[in-house]
C-alpha positions, -999 to +999 in steps of 0.1 A: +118+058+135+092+085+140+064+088+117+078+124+109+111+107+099+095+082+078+077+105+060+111+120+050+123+088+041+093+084+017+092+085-019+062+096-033+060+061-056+079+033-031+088+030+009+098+003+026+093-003+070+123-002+088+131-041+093+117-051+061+141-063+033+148-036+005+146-063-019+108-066-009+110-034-030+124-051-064+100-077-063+069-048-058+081-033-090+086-065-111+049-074-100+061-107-081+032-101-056-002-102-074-025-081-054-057-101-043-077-071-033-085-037-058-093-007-042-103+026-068-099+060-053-116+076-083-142+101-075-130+100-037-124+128-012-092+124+008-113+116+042-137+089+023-097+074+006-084+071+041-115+058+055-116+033+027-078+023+027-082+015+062-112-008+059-092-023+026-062-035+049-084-045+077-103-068+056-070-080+037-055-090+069-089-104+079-082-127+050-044-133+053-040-116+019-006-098+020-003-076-012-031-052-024-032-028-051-050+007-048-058+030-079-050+067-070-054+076-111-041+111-127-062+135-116-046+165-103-024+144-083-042+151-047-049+115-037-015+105-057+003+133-027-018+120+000-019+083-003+017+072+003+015+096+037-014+074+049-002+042+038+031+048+058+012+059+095-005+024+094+013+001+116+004-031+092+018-015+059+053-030+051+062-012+022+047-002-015+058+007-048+042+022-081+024-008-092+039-025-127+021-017-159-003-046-154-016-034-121-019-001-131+015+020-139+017+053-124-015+054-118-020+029-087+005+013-059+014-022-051+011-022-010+024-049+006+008-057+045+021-077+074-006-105+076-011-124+108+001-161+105-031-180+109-030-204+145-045-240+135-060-257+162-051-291+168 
């Protein structure tokens, strides 16, 4: 799909890649993934959150840790609008959701990231 169709496919609060199980989704919501990794927005410009969220997933995947959470907060809602619309153009996001109460409600999102699978030398 083109990025201009997924972003018509997104819901502000959950999306899911094409070839990802929607279940993934369910299991987001009921906060089956704990995220490893915390990134707040607060304070943040959109440039400086895209700048960070990018460094946050490169370093996840750095890592091999596959679910992260990222605080957008109230607010007037800017970073809330933009954050799903950059989450969904990076190639190694597999889908979010709103996060669960314990990870921060409507305030944050559960992203979940396609981690390379470590190669063990032998």
């Amino acid at each position: 799909l083109s990025i201009r169709r997924q972003r018509q496919m997104c819901i502000r609060d959950r999306y899911c890649r094409e070839g990802v199980p929607t279940h993934v989704l369910k299991q987001l919501r009921r906060g089956d993934y704990s995220p490893e990794f915390l990134l707040d927005l607060h304070g943040m410009t959109r440039e400086m959150a895209k700048t960070e969220i990018a460094s946050l997933i490169y370093t996840a995947r750095k890592e091999s840790v596959d679910c992260v959470s990222i605080m957008h907060g109230f607010g007037q809602g800017v970073l809330k609008n933009a954050l799903p619309h950059y989450l969904i153009q990076h190639p190694h996001v597999n889908a979010f959701h709103q996060a669960p109460l314990e990870y921060g409600g409507q305030a944050a999102l559960l992203v979940l990231l396609d981690v390379p699978t470590p190669e063990y030398k032998r």
